[in-house]
SERO-328100 format. One record per residue (C-alpha): residue in three letters; x, y, z; residue number from 1. Coordinates in steps of 0.5 Angstrom, whole numbers, plus 500, padded with zeros to 3 digits. Layout:
# SERO-328100
+-----+-----+-----+-----+-----+
:  aa :   u :   v :   w :   i :
+-----+-----+-----+-----+-----+
: ALA :   X :   Y :   Z : NUM :
...
+-----+-----+-----+-----+-----+
END
This chain:
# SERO-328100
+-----+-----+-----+-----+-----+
:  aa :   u :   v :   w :   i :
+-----+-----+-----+-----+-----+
: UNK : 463 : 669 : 341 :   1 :
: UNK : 462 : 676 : 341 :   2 :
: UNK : 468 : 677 : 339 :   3 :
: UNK : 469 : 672 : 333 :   4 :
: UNK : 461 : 675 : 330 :   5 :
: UNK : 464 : 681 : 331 :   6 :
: UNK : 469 : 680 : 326 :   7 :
: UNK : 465 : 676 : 322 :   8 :
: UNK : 460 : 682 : 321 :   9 :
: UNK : 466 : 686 : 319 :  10 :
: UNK : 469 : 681 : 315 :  11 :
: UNK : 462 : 681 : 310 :  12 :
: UNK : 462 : 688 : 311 :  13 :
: UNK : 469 : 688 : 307 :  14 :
: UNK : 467 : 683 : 302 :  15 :
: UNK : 461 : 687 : 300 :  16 :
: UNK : 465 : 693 : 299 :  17 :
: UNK : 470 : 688 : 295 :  18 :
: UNK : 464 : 685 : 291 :  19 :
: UNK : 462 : 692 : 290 :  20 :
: UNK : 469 : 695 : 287 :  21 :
: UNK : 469 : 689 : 282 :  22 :
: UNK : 462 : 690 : 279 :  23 :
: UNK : 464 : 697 : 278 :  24 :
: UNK : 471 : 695 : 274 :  25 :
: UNK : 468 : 689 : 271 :  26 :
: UNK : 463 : 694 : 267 :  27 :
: UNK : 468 : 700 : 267 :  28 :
: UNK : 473 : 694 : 263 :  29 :
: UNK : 467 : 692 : 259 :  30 :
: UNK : 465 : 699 : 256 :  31 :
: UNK : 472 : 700 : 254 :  32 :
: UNK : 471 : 693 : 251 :  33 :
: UNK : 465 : 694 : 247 :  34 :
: UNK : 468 : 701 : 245 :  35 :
: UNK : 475 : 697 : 242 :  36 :
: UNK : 470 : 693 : 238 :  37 :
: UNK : 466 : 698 : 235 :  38 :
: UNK : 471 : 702 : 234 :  39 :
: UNK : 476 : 697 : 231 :  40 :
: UNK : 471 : 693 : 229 :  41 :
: UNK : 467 : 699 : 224 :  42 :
: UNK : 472 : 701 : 220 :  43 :
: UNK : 468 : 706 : 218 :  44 :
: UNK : 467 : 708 : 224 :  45 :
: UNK : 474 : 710 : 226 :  46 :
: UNK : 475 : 713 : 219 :  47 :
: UNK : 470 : 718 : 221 :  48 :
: UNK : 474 : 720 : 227 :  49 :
: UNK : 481 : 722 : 222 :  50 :
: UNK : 476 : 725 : 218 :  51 :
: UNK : 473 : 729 : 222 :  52 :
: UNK : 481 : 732 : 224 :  53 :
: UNK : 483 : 732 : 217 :  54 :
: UNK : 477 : 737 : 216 :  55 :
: UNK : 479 : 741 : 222 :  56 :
: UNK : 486 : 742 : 219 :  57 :
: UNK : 485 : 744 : 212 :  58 :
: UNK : 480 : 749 : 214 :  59 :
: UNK : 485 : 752 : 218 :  60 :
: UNK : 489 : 751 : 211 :  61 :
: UNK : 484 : 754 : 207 :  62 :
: UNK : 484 : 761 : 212 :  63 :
: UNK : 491 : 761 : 212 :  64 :
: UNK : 492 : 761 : 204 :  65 :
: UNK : 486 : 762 : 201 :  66 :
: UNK : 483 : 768 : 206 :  67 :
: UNK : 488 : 771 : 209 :  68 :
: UNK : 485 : 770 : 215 :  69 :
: UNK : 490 : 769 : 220 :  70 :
: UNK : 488 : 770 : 227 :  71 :
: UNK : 483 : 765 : 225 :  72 :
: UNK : 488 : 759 : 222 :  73 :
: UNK : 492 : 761 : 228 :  74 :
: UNK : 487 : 759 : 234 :  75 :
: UNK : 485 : 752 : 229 :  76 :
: UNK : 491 : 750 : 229 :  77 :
: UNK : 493 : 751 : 236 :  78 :
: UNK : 487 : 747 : 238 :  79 :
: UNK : 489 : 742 : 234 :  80 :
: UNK : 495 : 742 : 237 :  81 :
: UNK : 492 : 741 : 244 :  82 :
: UNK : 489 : 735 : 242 :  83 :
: UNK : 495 : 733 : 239 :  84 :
: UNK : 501 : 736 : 241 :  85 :
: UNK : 506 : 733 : 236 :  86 :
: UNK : 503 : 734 : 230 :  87 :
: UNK : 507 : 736 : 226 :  88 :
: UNK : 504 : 740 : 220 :  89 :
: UNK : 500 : 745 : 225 :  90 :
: UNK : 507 : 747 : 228 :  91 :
: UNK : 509 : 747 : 221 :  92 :
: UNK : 503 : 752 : 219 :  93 :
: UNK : 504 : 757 : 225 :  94 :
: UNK : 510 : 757 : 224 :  95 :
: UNK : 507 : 760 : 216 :  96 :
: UNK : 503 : 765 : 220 :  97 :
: UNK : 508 : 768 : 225 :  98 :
: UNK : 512 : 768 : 218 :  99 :
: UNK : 507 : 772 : 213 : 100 :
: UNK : 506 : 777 : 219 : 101 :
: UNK : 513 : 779 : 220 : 102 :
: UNK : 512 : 775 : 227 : 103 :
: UNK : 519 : 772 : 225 : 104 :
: UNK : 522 : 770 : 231 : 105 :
: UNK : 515 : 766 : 234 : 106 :
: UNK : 516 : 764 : 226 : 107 :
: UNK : 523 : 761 : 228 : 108 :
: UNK : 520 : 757 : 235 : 109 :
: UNK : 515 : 753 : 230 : 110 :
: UNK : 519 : 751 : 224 : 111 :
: UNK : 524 : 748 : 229 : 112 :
: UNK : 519 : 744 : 233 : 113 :
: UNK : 516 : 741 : 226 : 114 :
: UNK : 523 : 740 : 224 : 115 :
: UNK : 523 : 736 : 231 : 116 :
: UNK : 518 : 732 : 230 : 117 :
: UNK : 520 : 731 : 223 : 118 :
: UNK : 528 : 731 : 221 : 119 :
: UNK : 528 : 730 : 214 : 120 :
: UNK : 521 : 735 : 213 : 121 :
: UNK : 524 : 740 : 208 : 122 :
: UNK : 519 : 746 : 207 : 123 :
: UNK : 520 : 747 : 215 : 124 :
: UNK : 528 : 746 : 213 : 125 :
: UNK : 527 : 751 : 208 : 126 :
: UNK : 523 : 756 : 211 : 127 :
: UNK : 527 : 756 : 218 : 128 :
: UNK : 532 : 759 : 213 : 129 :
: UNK : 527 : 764 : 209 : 130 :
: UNK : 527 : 768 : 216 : 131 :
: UNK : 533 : 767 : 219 : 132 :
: UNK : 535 : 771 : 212 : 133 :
: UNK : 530 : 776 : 215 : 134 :
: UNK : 532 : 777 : 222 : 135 :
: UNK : 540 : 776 : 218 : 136 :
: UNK : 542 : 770 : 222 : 137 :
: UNK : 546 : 769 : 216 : 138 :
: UNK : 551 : 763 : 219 : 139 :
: UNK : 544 : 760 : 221 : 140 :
: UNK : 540 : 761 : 215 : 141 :
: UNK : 547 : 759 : 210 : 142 :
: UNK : 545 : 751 : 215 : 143 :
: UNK : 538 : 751 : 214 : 144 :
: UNK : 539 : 752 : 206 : 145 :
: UNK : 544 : 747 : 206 : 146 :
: UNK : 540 : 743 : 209 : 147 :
: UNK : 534 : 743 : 204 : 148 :
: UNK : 539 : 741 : 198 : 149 :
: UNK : 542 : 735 : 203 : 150 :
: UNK : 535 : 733 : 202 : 151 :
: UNK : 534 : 734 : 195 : 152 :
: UNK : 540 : 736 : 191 : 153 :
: UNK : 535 : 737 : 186 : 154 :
: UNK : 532 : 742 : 190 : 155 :
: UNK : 532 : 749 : 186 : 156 :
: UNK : 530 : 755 : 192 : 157 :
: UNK : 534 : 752 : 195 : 158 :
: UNK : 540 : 753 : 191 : 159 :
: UNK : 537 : 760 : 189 : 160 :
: UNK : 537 : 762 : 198 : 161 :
: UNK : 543 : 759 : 199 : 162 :
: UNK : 546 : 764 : 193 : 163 :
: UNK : 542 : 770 : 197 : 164 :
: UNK : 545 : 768 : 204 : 165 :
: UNK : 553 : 768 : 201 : 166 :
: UNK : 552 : 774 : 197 : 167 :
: UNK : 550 : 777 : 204 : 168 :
: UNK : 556 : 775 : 207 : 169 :
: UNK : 560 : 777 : 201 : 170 :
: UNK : 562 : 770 : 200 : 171 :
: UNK : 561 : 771 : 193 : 172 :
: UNK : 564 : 766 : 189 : 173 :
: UNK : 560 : 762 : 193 : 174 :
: UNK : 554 : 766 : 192 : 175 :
: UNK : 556 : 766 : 184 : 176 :
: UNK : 556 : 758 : 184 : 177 :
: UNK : 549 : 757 : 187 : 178 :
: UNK : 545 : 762 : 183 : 179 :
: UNK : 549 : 759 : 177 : 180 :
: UNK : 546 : 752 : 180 : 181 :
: UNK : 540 : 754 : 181 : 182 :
: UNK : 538 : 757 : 173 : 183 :
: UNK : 541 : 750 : 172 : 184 :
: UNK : 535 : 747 : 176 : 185 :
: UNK : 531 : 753 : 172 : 186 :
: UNK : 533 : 757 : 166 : 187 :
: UNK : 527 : 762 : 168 : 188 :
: UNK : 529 : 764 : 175 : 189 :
: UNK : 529 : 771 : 174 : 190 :
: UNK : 531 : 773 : 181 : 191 :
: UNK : 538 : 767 : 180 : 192 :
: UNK : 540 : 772 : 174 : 193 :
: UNK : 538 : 778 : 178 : 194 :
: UNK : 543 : 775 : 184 : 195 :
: UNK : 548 : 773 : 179 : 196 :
: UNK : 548 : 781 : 177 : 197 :
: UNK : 548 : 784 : 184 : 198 :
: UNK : 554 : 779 : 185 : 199 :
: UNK : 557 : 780 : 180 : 200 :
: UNK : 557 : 788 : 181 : 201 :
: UNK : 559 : 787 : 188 : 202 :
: UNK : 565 : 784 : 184 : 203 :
: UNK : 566 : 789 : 180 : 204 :
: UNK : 565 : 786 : 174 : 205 :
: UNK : 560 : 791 : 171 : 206 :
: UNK : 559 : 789 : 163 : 207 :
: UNK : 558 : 782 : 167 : 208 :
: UNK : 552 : 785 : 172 : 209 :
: UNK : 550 : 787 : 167 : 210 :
: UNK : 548 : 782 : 163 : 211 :
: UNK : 545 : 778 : 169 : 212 :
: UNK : 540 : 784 : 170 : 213 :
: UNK : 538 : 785 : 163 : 214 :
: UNK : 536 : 778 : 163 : 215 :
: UNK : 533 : 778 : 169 : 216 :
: UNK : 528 : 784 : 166 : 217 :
: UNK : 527 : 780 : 159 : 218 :
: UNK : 525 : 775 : 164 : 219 :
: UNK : 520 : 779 : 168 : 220 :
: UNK : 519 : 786 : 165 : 221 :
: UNK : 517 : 789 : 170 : 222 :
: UNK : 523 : 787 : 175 : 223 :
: UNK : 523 : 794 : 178 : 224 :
: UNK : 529 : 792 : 183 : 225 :
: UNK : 533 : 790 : 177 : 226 :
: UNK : 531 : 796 : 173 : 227 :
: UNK : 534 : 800 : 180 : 228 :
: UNK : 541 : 797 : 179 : 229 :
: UNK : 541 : 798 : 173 : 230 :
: UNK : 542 : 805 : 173 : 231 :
: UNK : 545 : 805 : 178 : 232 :
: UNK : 551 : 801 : 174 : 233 :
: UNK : 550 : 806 : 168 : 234 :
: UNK : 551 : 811 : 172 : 235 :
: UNK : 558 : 809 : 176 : 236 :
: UNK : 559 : 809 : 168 : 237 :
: UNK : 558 : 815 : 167 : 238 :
: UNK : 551 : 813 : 161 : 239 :
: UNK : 546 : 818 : 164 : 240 :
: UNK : 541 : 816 : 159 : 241 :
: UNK : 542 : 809 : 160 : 242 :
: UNK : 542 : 811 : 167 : 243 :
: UNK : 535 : 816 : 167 : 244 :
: UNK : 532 : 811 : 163 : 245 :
: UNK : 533 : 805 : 167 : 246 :
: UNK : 531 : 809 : 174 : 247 :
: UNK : 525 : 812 : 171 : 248 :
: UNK : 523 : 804 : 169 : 249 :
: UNK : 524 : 802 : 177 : 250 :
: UNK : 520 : 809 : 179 : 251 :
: UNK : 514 : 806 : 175 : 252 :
: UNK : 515 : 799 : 178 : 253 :
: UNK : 517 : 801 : 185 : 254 :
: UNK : 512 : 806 : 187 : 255 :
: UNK : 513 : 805 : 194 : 256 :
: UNK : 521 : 808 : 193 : 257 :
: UNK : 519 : 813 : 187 : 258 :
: UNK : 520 : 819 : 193 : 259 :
: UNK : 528 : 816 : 193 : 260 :
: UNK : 529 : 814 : 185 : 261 :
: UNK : 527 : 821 : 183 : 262 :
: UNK : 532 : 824 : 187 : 263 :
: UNK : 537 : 819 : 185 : 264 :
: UNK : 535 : 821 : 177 : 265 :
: UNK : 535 : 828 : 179 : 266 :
: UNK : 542 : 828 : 183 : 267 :
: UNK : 544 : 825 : 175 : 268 :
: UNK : 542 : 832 : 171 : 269 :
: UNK : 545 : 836 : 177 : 270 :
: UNK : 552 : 832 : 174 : 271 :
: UNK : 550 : 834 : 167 : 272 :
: UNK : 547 : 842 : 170 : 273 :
: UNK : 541 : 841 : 167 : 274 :
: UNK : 537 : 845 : 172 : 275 :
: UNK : 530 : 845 : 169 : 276 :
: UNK : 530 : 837 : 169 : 277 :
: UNK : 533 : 836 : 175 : 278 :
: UNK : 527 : 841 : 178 : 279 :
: UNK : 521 : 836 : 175 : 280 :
: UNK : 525 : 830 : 178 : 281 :
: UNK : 525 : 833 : 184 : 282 :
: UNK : 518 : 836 : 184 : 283 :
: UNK : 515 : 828 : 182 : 284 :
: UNK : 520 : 827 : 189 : 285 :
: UNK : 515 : 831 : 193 : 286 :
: UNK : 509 : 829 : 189 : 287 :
: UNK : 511 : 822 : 192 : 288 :
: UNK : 514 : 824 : 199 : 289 :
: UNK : 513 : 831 : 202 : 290 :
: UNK : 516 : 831 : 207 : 291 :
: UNK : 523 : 829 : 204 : 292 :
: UNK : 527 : 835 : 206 : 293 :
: UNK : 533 : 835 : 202 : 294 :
: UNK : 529 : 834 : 196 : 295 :
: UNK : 525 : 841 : 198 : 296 :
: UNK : 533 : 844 : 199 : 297 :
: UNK : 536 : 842 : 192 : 298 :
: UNK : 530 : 845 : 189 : 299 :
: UNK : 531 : 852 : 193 : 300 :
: UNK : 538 : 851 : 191 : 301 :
: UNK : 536 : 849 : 182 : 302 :
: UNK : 529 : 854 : 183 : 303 :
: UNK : 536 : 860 : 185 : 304 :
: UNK : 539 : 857 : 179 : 305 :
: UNK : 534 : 858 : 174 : 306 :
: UNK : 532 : 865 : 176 : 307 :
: UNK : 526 : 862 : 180 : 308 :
: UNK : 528 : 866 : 186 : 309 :
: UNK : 520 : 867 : 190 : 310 :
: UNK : 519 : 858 : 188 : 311 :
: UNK : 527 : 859 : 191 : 312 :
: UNK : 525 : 862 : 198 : 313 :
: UNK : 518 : 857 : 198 : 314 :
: UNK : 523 : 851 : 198 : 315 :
: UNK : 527 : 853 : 203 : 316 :
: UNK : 522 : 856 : 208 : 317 :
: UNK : 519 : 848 : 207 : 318 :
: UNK : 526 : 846 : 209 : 319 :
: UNK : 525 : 850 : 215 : 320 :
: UNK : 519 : 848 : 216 : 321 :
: UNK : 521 : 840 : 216 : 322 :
: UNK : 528 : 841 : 219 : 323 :
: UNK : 529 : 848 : 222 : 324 :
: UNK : 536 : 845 : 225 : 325 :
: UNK : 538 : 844 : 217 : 326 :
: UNK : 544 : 849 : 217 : 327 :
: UNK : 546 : 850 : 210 : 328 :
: UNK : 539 : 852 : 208 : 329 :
: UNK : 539 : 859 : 212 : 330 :
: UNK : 546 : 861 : 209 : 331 :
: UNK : 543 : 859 : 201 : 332 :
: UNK : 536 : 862 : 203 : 333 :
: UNK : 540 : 869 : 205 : 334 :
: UNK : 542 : 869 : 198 : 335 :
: UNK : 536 : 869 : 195 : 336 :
: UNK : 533 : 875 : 199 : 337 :
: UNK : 540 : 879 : 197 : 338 :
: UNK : 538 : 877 : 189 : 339 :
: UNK : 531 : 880 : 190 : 340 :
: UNK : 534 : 886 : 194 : 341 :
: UNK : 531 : 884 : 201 : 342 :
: UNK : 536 : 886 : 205 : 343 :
: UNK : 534 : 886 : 212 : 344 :
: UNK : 531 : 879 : 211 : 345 :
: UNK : 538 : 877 : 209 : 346 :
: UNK : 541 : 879 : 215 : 347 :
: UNK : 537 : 876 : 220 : 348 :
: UNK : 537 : 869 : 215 : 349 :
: UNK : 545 : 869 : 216 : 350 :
: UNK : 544 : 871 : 223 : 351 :
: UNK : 540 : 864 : 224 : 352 :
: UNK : 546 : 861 : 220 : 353 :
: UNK : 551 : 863 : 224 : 354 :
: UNK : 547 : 860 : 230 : 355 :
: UNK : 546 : 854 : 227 : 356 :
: UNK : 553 : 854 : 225 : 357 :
: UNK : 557 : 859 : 229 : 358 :
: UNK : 564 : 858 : 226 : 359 :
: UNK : 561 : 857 : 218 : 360 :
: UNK : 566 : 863 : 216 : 361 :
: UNK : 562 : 864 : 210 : 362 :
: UNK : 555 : 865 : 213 : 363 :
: UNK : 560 : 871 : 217 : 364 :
: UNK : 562 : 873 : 210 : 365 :
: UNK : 555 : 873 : 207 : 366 :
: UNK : 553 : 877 : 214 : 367 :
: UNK : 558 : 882 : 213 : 368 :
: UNK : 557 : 882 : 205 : 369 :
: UNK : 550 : 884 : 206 : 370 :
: UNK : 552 : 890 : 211 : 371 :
: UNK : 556 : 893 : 207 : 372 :
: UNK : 550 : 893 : 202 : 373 :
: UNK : 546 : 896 : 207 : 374 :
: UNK : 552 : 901 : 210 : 375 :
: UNK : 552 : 898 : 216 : 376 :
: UNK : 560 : 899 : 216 : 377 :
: UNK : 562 : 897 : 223 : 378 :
: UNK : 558 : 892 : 223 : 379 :
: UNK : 560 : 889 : 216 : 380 :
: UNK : 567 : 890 : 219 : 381 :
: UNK : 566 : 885 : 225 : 382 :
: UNK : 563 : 881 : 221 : 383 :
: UNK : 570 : 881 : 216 : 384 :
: UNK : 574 : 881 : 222 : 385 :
: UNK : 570 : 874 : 224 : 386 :
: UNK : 571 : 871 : 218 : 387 :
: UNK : 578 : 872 : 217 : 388 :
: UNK : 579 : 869 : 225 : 389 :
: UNK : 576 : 862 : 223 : 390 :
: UNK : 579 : 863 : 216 : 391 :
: UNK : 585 : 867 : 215 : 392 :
: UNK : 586 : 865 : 208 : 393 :
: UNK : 579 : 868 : 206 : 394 :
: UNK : 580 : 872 : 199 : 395 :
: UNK : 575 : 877 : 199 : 396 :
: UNK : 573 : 877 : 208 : 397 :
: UNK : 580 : 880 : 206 : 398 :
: UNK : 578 : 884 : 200 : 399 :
: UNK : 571 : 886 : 203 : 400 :
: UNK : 574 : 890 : 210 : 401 :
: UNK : 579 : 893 : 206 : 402 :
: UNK : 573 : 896 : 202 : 403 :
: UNK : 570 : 897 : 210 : 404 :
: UNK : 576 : 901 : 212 : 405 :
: UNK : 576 : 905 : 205 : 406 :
: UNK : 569 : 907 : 207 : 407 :
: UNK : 570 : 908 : 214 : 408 :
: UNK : 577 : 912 : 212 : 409 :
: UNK : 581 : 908 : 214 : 410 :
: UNK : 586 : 908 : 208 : 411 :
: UNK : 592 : 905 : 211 : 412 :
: UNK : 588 : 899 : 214 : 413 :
: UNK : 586 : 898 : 207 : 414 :
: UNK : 593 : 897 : 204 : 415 :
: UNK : 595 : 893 : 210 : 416 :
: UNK : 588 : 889 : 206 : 417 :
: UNK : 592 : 889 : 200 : 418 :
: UNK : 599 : 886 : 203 : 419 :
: UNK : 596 : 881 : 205 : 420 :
: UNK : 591 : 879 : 199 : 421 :
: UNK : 598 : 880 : 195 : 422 :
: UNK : 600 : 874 : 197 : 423 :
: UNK : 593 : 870 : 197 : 424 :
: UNK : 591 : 872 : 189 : 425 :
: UNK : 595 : 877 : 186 : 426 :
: UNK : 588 : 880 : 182 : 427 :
: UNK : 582 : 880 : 187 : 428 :
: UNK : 588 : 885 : 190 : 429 :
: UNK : 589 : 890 : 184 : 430 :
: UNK : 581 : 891 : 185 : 431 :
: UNK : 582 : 893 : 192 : 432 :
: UNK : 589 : 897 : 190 : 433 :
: UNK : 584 : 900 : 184 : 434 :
: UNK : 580 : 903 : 190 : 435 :
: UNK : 585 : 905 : 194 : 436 :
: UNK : 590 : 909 : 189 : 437 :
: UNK : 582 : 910 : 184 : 438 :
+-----+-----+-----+-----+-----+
END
């Protein structure tokens, strides 16, 4: 008996707990009910909820497009993506956030996931190409591209970007055919005539190039890149006005690469020897860029040939300054200190040469050019003697020791030089037989 009430006591204890769990559940169910009713119920109700998440999202829009304020729309977006892992369009916008920051390969990881998400989705599509285009995944971006025109064949970037990835590749009849597509879309797409001109001249077609580009710059007028290629074309043609006229256009638009252009237009007048409009355009290059040591080197070397030998040494020692491993520069600096009769200043500038370049034979030559000058005549013979090792066919090494031996008394020395000159140039040999026989 004791047993069987034992069990019985046992018994409603289990059921109570039972009884307990069932009324939990059973009020748990209800609430869920009650919300399910309300919520399905009260259409209002559960608009409040999308609208409250759309509100969100075009915030974070609104940062991206209209602020700037990227780190702001990025956190947006991934908390919506917290809530909602699959939605498509905050993959879609961070993927336009790592793209506008140059953060191309995060970019790449969320335009992919939209297109996931979304197969036919062709701004993801379209996008994924524009930074495959940057990081030069060419094969990938000509897919994406293709992709976009799949979707909508009436799809004009897409023809436009195509053209751009083939013209990358070198596949340029493909590029020709696309852009020609795209200004069939849009007879005003500036940068398709651009693309067909830049086609073109890979092609060699230059009267077609640059007919492409002129159309680009009637459509854009302030088209610098466009205006850059043109002069380039011109100049390959020799039409250094066309060419000058069309760079100095590109400098005015692209400020940010005058520094280059410049020099470009003064390599140009340098071809045409006019060595004081090579100086300005070589002076707007260091207005731009003042570290460009080549641009200081050419403007010691015009300064030199127009007579202006103190601005000369200004622009190489700047040079030096910059890059002192520039070697060609001690050999012209030398130069210029032997046009303003500062002769030791030579010596020591051509030593430097022959430091930086030991086997140069003309900075021996210089060397020993200007020990004569100074009478330093064994040192002037060794440095003769040394260019005429590294170079024996060097003309006037030959004549300049031959000089050395006359002033060293060395007469016979000086018509072994003249034996030798006889056979390399007949008149830079009668001037040392004049010396040696006066």
């Amino acid at each position: 008996m004791i047993v069987k009430a034992l069990l019985t006591q046992e018994q409603k204890i289990k059921m109570r707990k039972f009884t307990n769990t069932v009324v939990i559940y059973s009020c748990l169910f209800f609430i869920i009910l009650l919300f399910s009713i309300i919520y399905y119920s009260n259409p209002s109700f559960a608009e409040s909820q999308a609208t409250d998440a759309d509100n969100i999202y075009f915030q974070g829009v609104h940062l991206l497009e209209e602020e700037k304020n990227y780190s702001e729309a990025l956190r947006i977006f991934r908390e919506i993506l917290k809530d909602n892992p699959n939605h498509v369009e905050a993959h879609f916008q961070i993927g336009n956030i790592y793209r506008l920051t140059n953060q191309f390969e995060k970019a790449k990881i969320y335009y992919q996931n939209a297109i996931n998400l979304k197969q036919n989705y062709l701004s993801a599509h379209y996008y994924l190409g524009v930074v495959e285009l940057e990081l030069k995944e060419y094969p990938n971006a000509l897919e994406s591209f293709k992709e976009t025109i799949r979707l909508n064949p009436e799809f004009q970037e897409g023809h436009y970007s195509l053209g751009l990835t083939f013209l990358h590749l070198e596949q340029l009849n493909y590029a020709l055919d696309s852009f020609q597509q795209a200004l069939k879309l849009n007879s005003n797409d500036f940068q398709s005539y651009y693309g067909l001109g830049m086609s073109y001249k890979k092609l060699g077609e230059e009267q077609k190039a640059i007919q492409a580009l002129s159309k680009a710059i009637e459509l854009k007028p302030d088209y610098g890149e466009a205006f850059y290629e043109l002069g380039i074309i011109y100049r390959s043609q020799e039409q250094y006005q066309e060419a000058i006229n069309a760079l100095e256009k590109a400098a005015h638009y692209l400020p940010e690469q005058a520094d280059q252009i410049y020099y470009q237009i003064a390599m140009i007048y340098e071809q045409l020897e006019n060595y004081p409009q090579a100086i300005e355009a070589l002076e707007k290059v260091v207005q731009y860029n003042e570290e460009f040591t080549d641009a200081y080197y050419f403007l010691g070397w015009f300064y030199h040939q127009n007579g202006q030998f103190d601005k000369s040494i200004e622009a190489y020692e700047k040079v030096i300054t910059l890059k002192p491993d520039y070697a060609d520069v001690y050999y012209n600096l030398g130069w210029v200190y032997i046009e303003t009769e500062q002769y030791q200043k030579a010596v020591e500038t051509f030593q430097k040469a022959i430091e930086k370049t030991p086997n140069d034979a003309d900075s021996h030559y210089a060397l020993g050019w200007v020990h004569s000058k100074l009478e330093n005549y064994e040192q002037a013979k060794n440095a003769f003697q040394e260019t005429i090792r590294i170079q024996p066919d060097h003309v006037y090494a030959h004549y300049g020791l031959g000089m050395v031996y006359l002033a060293l008394g060395e007469r016979s020395l000086a018509l072994e030089e003249y034996k030798i000159l006889k056979n390399l140039k007949q008149d830079i040999a009668d001037l040392l037989f004049d010396q040696i026989y006066p």
